[in-house]
Structures are given as C-alpha cells and as structure tokens.
C-alpha positions in Angstrom: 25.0 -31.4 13.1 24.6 -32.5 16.8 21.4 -34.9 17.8 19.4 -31.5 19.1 19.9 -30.1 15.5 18.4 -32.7 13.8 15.6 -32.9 15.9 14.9 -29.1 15.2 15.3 -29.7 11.8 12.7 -32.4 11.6 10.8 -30.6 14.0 10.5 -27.3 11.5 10.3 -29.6 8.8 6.9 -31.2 10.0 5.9 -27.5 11.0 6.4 -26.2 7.8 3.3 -25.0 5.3 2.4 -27.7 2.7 3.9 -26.1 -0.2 7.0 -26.6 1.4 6.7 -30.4 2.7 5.3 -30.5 -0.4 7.9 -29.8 -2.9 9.4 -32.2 -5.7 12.5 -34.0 -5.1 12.9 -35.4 -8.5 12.5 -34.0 -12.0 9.6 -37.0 -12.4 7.6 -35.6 -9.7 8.3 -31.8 -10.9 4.7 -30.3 -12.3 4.7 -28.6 -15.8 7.4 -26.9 -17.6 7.9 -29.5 -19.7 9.4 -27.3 -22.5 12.3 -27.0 -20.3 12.8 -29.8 -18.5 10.3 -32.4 -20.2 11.9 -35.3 -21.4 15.0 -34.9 -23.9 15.1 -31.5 -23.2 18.7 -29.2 -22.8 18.1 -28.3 -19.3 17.3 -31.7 -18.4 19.6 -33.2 -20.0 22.5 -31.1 -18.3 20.8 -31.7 -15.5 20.6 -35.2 -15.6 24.6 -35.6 -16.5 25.5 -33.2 -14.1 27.3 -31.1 -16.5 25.1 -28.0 -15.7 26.5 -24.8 -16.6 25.3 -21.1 -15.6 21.5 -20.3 -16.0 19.2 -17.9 -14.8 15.7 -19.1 -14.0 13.2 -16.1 -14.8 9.2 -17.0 -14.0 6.4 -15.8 -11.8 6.1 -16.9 -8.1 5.0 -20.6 -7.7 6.3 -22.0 -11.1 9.2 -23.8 -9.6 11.9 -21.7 -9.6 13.2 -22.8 -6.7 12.1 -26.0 -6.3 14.2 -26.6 -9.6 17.2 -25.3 -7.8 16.3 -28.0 -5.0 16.1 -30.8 -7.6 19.4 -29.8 -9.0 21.1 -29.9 -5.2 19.8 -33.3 -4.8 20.7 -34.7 -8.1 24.3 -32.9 -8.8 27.7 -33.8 -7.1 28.8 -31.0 -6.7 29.0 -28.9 -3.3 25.5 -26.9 -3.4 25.0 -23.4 -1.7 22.0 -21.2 -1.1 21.8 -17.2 -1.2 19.0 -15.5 -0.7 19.5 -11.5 -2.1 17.1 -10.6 0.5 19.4 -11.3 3.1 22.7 -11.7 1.9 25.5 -9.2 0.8 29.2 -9.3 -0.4 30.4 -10.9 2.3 28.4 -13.8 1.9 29.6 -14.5 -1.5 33.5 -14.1 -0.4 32.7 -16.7 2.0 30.9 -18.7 -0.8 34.1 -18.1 -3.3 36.7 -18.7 -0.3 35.3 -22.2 0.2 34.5 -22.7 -3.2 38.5 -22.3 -3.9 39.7 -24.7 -1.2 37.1 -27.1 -2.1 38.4 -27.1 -5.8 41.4 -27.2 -4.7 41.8 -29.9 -2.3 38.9 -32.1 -3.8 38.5 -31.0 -7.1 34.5 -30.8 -6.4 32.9 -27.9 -8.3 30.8 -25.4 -6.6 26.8 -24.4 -7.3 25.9 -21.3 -6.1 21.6 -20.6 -6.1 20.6 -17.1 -5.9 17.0 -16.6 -4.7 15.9 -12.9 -6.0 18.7 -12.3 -7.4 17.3 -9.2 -9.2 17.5 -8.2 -5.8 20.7 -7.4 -5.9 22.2 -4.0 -6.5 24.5 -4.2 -9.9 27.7 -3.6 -7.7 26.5 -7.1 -5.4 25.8 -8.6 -8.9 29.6 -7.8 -10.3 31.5 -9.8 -6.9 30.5 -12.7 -8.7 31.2 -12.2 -12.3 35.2 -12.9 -11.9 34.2 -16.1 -10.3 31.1 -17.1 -12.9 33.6 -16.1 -15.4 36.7 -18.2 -14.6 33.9 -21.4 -13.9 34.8 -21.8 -10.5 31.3 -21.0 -9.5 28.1 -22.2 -11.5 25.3 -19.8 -10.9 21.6 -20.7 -11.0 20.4 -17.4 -10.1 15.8 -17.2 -9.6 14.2 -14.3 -10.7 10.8 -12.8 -11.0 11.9 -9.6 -12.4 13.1 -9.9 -16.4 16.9 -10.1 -15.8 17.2 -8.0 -18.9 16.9 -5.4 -16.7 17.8 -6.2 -13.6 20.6 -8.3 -13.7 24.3 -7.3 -14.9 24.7 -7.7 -18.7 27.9 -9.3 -18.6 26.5 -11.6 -15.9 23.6 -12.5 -18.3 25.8 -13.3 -20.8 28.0 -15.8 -18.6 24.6 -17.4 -18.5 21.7 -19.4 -20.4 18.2 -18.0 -19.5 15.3 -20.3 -19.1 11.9 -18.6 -19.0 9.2 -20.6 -16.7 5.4 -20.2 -17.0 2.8 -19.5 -14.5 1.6 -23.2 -14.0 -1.8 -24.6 -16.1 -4.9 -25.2 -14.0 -4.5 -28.7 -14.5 -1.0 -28.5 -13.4 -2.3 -27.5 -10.2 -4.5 -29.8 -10.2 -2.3 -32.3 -10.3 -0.2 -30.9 -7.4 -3.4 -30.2 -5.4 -4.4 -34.0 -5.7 -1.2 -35.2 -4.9 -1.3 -33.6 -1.8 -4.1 -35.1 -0.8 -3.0 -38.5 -1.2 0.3 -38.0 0.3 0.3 -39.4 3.9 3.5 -38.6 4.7 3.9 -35.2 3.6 0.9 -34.0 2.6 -2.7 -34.7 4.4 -3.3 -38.0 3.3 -3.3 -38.8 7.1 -6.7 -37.0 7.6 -9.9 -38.2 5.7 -10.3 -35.4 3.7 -13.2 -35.3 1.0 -12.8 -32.6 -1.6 -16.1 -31.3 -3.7 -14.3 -31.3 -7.4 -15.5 -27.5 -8.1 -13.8 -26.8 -4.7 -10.7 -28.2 -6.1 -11.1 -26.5 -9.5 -12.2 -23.4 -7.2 -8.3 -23.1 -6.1 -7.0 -23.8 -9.2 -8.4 -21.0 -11.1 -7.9 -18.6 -8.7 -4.8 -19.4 -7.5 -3.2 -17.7 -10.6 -1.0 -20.2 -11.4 0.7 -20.0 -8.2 1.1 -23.5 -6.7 2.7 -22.7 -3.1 -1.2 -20.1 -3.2 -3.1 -23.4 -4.0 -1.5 -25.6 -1.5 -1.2 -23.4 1.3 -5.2 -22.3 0.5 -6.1 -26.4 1.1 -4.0 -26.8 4.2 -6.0 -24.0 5.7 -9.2 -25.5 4.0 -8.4 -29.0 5.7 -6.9 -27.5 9.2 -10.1 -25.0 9.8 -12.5 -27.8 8.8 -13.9 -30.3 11.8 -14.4 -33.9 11.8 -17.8 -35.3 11.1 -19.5 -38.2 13.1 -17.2 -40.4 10.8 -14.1 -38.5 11.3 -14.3 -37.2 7.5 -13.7 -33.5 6.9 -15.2 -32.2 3.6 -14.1 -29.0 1.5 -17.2 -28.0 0.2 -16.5 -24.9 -2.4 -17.7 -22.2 0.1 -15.2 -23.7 2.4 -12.2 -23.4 -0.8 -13.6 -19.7 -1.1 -13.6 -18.6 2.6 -9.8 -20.3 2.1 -8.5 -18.6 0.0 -10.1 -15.3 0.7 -8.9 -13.3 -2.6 -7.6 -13.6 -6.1 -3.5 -14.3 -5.9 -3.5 -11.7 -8.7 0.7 -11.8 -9.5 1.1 -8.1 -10.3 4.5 -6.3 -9.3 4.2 -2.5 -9.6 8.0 -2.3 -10.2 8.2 -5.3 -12.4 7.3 -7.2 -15.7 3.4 -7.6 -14.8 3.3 -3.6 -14.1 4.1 -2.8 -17.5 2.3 -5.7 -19.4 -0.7 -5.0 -17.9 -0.7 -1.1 -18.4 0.4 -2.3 -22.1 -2.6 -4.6 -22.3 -4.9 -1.6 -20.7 -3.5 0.8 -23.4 -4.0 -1.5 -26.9 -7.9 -2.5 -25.4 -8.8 1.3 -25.6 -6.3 1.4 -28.7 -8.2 -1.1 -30.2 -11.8 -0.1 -28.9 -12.3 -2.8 -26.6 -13.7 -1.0 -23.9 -14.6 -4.7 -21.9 -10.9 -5.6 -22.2 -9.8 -2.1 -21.3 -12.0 -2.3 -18.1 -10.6 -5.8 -17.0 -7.2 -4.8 -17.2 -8.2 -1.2 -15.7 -9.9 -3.8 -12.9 -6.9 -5.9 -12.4 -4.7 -3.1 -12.2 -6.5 -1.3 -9.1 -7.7 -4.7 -7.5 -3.4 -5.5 -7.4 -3.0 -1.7 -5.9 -1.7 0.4 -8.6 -0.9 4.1 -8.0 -4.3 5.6 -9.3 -2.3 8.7 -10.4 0.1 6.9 -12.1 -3.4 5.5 -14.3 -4.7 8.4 -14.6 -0.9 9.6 -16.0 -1.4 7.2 -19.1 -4.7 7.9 -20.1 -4.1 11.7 -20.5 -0.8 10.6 -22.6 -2.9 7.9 -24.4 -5.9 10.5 -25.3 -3.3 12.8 -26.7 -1.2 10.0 -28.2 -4.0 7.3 -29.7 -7.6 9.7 -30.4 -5.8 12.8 -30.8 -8.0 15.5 -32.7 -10.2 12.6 -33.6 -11.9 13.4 -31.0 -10.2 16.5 -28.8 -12.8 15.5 -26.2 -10.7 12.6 -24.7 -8.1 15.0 -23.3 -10.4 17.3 -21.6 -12.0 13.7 -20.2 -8.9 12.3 -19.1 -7.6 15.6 -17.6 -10.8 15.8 -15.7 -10.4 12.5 -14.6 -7.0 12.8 -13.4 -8.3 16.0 -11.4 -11.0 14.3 -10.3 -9.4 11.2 -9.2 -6.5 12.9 -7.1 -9.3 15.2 -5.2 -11.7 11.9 -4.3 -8.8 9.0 -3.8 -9.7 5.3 -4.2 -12.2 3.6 -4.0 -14.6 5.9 -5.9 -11.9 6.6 -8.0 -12.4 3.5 -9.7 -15.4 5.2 -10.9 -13.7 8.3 -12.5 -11.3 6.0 -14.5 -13.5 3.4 -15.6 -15.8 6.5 -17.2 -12.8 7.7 -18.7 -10.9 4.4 -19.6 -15.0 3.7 -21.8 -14.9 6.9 -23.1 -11.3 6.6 -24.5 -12.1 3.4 -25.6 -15.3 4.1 -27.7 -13.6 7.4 -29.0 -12.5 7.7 -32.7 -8.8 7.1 -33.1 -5.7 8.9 -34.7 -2.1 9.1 -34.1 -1.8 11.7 -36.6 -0.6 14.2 -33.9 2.4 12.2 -32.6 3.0 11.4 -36.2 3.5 15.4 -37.3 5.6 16.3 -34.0 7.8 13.2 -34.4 8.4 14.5 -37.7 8.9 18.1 -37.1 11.3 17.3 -34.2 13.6 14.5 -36.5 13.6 17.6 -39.0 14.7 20.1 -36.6 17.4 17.7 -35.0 18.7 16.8 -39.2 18.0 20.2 -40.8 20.0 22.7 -40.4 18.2 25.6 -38.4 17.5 28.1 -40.9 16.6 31.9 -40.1 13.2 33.0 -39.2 11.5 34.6 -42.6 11.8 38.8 -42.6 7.9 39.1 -42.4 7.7 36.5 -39.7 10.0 38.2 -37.0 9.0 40.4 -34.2 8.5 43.8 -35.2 7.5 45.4 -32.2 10.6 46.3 -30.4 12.8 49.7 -31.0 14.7 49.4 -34.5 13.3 46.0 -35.6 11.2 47.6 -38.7 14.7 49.3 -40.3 16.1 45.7 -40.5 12.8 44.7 -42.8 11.0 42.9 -39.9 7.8 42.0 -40.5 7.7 43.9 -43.7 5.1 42.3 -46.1 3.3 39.9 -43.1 -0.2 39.3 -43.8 -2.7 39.8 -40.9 -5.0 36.4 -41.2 -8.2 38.6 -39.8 -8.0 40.6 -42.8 -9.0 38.3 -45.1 -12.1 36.9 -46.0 -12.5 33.0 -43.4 -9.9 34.9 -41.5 -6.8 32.5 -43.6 -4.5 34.1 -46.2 -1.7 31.6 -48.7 1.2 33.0 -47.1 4.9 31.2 -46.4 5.4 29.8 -42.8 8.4 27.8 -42.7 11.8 28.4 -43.1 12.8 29.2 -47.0 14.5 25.7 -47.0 11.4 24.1 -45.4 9.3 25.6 -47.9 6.0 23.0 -48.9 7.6 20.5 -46.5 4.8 18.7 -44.4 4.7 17.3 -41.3 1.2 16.9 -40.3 -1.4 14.5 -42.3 -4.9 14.7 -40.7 -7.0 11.6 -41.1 -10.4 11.7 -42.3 -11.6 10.1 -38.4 -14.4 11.7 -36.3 -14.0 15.9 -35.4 -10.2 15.7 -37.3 -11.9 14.7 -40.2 -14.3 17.5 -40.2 -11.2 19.9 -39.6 -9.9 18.2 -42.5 -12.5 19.1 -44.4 -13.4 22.9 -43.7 -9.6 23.5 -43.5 -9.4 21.9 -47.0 -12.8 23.9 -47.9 -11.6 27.1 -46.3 -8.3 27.3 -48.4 -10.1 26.4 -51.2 -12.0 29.4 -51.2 -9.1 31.6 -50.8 -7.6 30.8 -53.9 
C-alpha cells in the first residue's frame, strides 16, 4: 500500500458512519453475547488460543456477527480473508484456495476465510468450498441471518459448529450508545453533546436490538443538532424520534422472522388472544408483508383451528381475502384486523383436520376396497343387471330425512374418522345429529 492508499484509507475511515468507527476490536470491548463468548466460554476460548475451527455465526442484523469475525482477524495468526456473498462468486474462492495453498505451503500459516451472507450463496457456490473446509485447509466463519438449516449446504453445516447470536438487550445498547459518546476519537466525544436519558432509552427500544440502527440514529441526532451559545448540542427525545424516524422492525419476508411471526399471529387467534393476534397482524403489515399471502393463512387457519365450531370464520376470512385483494393496503389493514378479532374470539376445533388426516392415512394403508352394490351409480345403460344400486335407501324418504344404512367399504365397516367436539355450532350439530339418529332407531 503506496502513501496515497493509506491516506484514502484513513480518509474513508474518518468518513465512515459511527457504527462502523465504532466497532469493537477486542472481545473485552464486544457488547453482549456473553453465552458465547463471555468469559470461559468454548468460542472464546478457541478464540483466545487461536485454535478456532469452522463455525457459522447465525443472528439478526446488529448482534455482532461481523464485528466477531473482525475481532477474530485481529486476534488470530493466521492469514484472514473477507467474502461477501453479495458480491463474490466461484472465482473468488479459487483465488482464496489458490493462495491459501501456497501460503500453507511455503509458510505453513493457516488460512481464515469470513463469509458475510453466506446464505446468500446458491448451494452450487456453497459446495466450491466444502473440499477445502473439509481437508482443513480453509477455516470458515461464515455470518448468516437466515437459519443455515436451510440455507446453507448440509454437509457444509456439518464441517461446522453453529453459534446462534441474539438480538442485543436494551441495556446492551445502552452501553454501546454511551460509549460512543464518550469516545473522542472514534465516536463524538469531540463535540459537547448532552443526551436527555429517555432520548437515549428512546433509541434503544426502538432500535430493535440493532446496534449499527442505534448508533447511526445518534450520529444523525448529533450531526442535525446546532450548537447553543455554549457550544453544547442537546438530544432532547423529540430530537432521538425525528432521528430515527421509524421502528427498525427486523422482519425478512423470505427468512426466519417471516415465519415466526406468521406462527406467533396463528397461536394468538389459536389461543383467543385477539390483542396478541392484532400486534403480530400489526407488525407483520407495518414490515410489508404480502397482504394476500395474510389473508392466505387465515382462510387455512379458520378451516384448520375453528372449523365447524363456528362455520362462520370461513365465510369471514373468504370475504376478507376478497375484500382485501379488491381495496389493497392501507385500508386493508382494516379488513384483516376484523377478521384476524373475529377468528380470534371464535370457538375452536381441529376436529375437521383431525377426521381427513385420518381418512387420508386410511386410504394410503388400507387396501382400496370396492364401492358397496347399493352405493354405485345406477344410472347409466346396463348398471342395474350387475345389482347396482339394488337395495339403496333414499334418505328423503324417511322420517328427519336420515335412514341407518352402510356407507363405507365392507372392510371399513363402523370405522370412524370424524369426532365432533361439543364447541359452539359443532356442538349443536353434535347434538341434533346424535338426537336425529336417535330417533330413527
């Protein structure tokens, strides 16, 4: 590096948002996930004795993923290189394994590949550097916000240990957002900066445990704020809200916080919560979700979890679903909030999934035996001189319309699939079906 390089290096380096300037060097100064790299820990410990092996770190933007991987570059001796699946390929990764070979070779240094987004990566990209994971001349850390269960290579995953990071603590960010603040060289201890406490708490909370949101949110708090007579600026909390504008809400409609939250949605209204079921409804449209896609699970969720309970919620949902792809977003919201309450405060049974799980398992273990005589189709040319139909009797000509007759297949005969619970309108079906055949007998 020639003296005009390192000038533009230092020169992007002082330009660069806080978070950045901002990051830990050492594992003392690293912020939270102290059940992975506290004191004493594995992952420490390996890191500490440089005697890492393969590992995957798999956590939600701002939880020090990367800044990990930073720590480890600093701290190990062995040659360090950075992908980033956004931008590179296969070729990047023969260069990586070329050098890596020499450099074993000639100096016996080991090599430490990071992967940023490595979930990025299509399986075929993920597979160029098993052989060399595999054999030890690479060590991978590979950063991930996606669950590598499914999205990276299974024989990759198991060349590697996979440590799970949480979104940071409010405190933990308060901690960060403090430091900052005190830091001259780095951060904006060079201005005299005066921070209301609730402003500071302000970003925090609604930073989502996101640290780089937090920081980045002050910088522009401090930057935007003048100077008073004394030179002070002060970060009042209007000033921390007009900063950071909006709720970092991490929510990836391809990824892990898609389906928890559509899982957390669907037990509220399971469980009649209808306050819970509209928050996660709420945080689900406020991140952008495909309104169709919501109104998708609650017809399957009205069929599937209130069932003939109450036959109501299907009719609901399917209205809303109609009703939500004619009028769009935002009074959409509307539409599937009235549905999402309704569902919610409905009676519940799964008895319907229950009976065509288990007429489908019988079907698929049973052997498939012939329709009945008086049960097949009589009505075309010839069928009545092969007994068809013989001795079928018509329901409307019996008293309540019902007649005790057999249904099933003779090897199916008094087998039941369906068990109706005594629960809102399927338990008054229950009970006039019961009542009905009853008085047939």
């Amino acid at each position: 590096m020639d003296l005009f390089e390192q000038a533009s290096l230092e020169n992007r380096e002082a330009r660069a948002p806080l978070a950045v300037r901002m990051r830990p060097r050492t594992l003392d100064e690293f912020v939270g996930q102290e059940k992975i790299v506290g004191p004493g820990t594995l992952l420490r410990r390996a890191i500490e004795n440089d005697s890492l092996s393969s590992i995957i770190l798999w956590g939600p933007p701002g939880s020090g993923k990367t800044t990990l991987a930073r720590i480890i570059a600093r701290m190990t001796k062995a040659h360090f290189e950075a992908l980033n699946a956004v931008l590179d390929g296969v070729n990047d990764i023969r260069r990586v394994v070329a050098e890596a070979r020499e450099r074993e070779k000639y100096y016996r240094q080991r090599t430490v590949i990071f992967v940023d987004e490595i979930h990025r990566w299509a399986k075929n990209i993920q597979d160029a550097l098993l052989p060399c994971v595999e054999e030890g001349l690479l060590i991978l850390i590979g950063a991930t916000v996606e669950n590598p269960m499914f999205t990276v290579n299974a024989a990759l995953r198991s060349r590697s240990r996979i440590f799970r990071l949480e979104a940071l603590s409010e405190e933990n960010i308060l901690i960060i957002l403090q430091r900052a603040l005190r830091d001259p060289e780095r951060g904006l201890g060079k201005f005299n900066v005066e921070v209301e406490p609730a402003a500071l708490e302000h970003l925090a909370r609604v930073a989502s445990g996101d640290a780089r949101v937090a920081l980045n949110a002050l910088e522009f708090a401090v930057l935007t704020t003048p100077q008073d007579g004394e030179g002070r600026r002060f970060i009042t909390l209007q000033v921390a809200e007009e900063a950071i504008q909006q709720r970092a809400l991490l929510y990836d409609r391809d990824g892990d916080q898609h389906y928890d939250c559509v899982s957390a949605w669907i037990k509220s209204m399971r469980g009649s919560d209808p306050d819970a079921a509209l928050y996660w409804l709420a945080r689900m449209l406020y991140a952008g979700e495909d309104p169709a896609f919501l109104a998708r699970r609650l017809l399957i969720h009205a069929a599937e979890d209130v069932g003939l309970a109450d036959p109501q919620a299907l009719v609901i949902a399917s209205a809303a679903a109609q009703a939500v792809e004619r009028v769009g977003l935002p009074e959409g919201r509307i539409i599937l909030a009235e549905a999402t309450i309704y569902i919610a405060l409905a009676p519940k049974s799964n008895s319907v999934i229950k009976a065509i799980d288990a007429a489908l398992a019988t079907v698929e273990k049973e052997t498939a035996a012939p329709v009945p005589l008086h049960l097949r189709d009589a009505n075309y040319p010839g069928a009545a001189a092969f007994g068809h139909g013989k001795g079928y009797k018509y329901p409307h000509d019996y008293p309540n319309g019902w007649v005790e007759q057999q249904y099933l297949p003779d090897n199916l005969r008094g087998r039941v699939f369906y068990h109706p619970t005594a629960y809102g309108r399927e338990g008054q079906l229950k009970t006039s079906w019961q009542q009905r055949r009853r008085k047939n007998k």
